[in-house]
N, C-alpha and C positions, 0 to 999 in steps of 0.2 A: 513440478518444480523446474524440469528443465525447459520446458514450453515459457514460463514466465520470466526466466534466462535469457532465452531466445529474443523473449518481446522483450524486456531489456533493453539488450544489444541492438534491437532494429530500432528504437526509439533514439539510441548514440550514435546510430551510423544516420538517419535521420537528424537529428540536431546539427551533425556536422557539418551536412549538407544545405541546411538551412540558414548554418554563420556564415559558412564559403557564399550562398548568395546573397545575403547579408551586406556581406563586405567587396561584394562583387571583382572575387576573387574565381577564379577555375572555374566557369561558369558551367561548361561539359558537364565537368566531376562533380558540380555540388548538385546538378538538377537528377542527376544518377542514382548519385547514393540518396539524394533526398528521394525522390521514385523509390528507388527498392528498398529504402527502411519504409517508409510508408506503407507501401504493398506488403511486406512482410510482416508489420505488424497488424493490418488489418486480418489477416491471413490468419495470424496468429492468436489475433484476441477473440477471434469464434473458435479453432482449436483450443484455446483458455475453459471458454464455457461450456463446449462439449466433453472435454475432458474433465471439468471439474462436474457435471450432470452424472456422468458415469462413476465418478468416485464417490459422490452420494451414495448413489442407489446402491451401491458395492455397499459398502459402511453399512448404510440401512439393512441391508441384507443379512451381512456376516457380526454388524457389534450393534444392535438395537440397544444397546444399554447407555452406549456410546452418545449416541445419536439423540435419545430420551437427555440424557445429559444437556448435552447443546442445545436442546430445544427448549430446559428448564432455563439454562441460564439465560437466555435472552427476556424471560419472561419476567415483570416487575422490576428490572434494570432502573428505573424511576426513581424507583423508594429507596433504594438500596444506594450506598455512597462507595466508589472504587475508591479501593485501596491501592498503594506502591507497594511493591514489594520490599520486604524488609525486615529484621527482628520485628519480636512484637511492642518491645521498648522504644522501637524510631519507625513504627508504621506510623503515617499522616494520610488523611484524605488528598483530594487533588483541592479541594476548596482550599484547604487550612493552607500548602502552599499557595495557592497563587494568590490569597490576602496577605503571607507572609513579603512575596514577592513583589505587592502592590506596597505594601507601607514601607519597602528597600527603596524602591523606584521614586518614591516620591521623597524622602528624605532627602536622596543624593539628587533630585531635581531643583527642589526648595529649601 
């Protein structure tokens, strides 16, 4: 969690650096911080993937029950309709809003 923190933050000190040259403003400063959020985030998103490979296998190791779990859900996602969270009185699929929110859109359009 603190690695994807980290890429975060190199991504915003990156961004800033890419308005400042943008606006061709601090020309220095923005190809700077634009370099080292880029390098740090590059840096960062293989530390992401080696770090999340090890916490697998960890998981798999110490909670197979866990892991059997997450491997079911993924399975048949197709058939299956997500739910929102909610009472069981105002649970909705994602379909039923966004035809709710298609026949809003078009009323207040036409």
């Amino acid at each position: 969690m603190l690695t994807a923190a980290y890429l975060t933050a190199s991504f915003m000190v990156a961004g800033v650096g890419a308005w400042y040259l943008l606006k061709g403003k601090h020309q220095q400063f923005a190809r700077t911080t634009l370099g080292l959020g880029t390098a740090f985030a590059a840096v960062l998103i293989a530390g992401q993937v080696f770090i999340g490979d090890i916490l697998y296998g960890t998981m798999l190791k110490h909670q197979p029950s866990k892991m059997q779990a997450l491997r079911a859900s993924g399975k048949n996602n197709r058939s299956r309709r997500r739910r929102i969270i909610g009472s069981s009185s105002q649970t909705r699929t994602i379909s039923e809003i966004a035809s709710n929110w298609e026949s809003l859109t078009s009323e207040a359009s036409g």
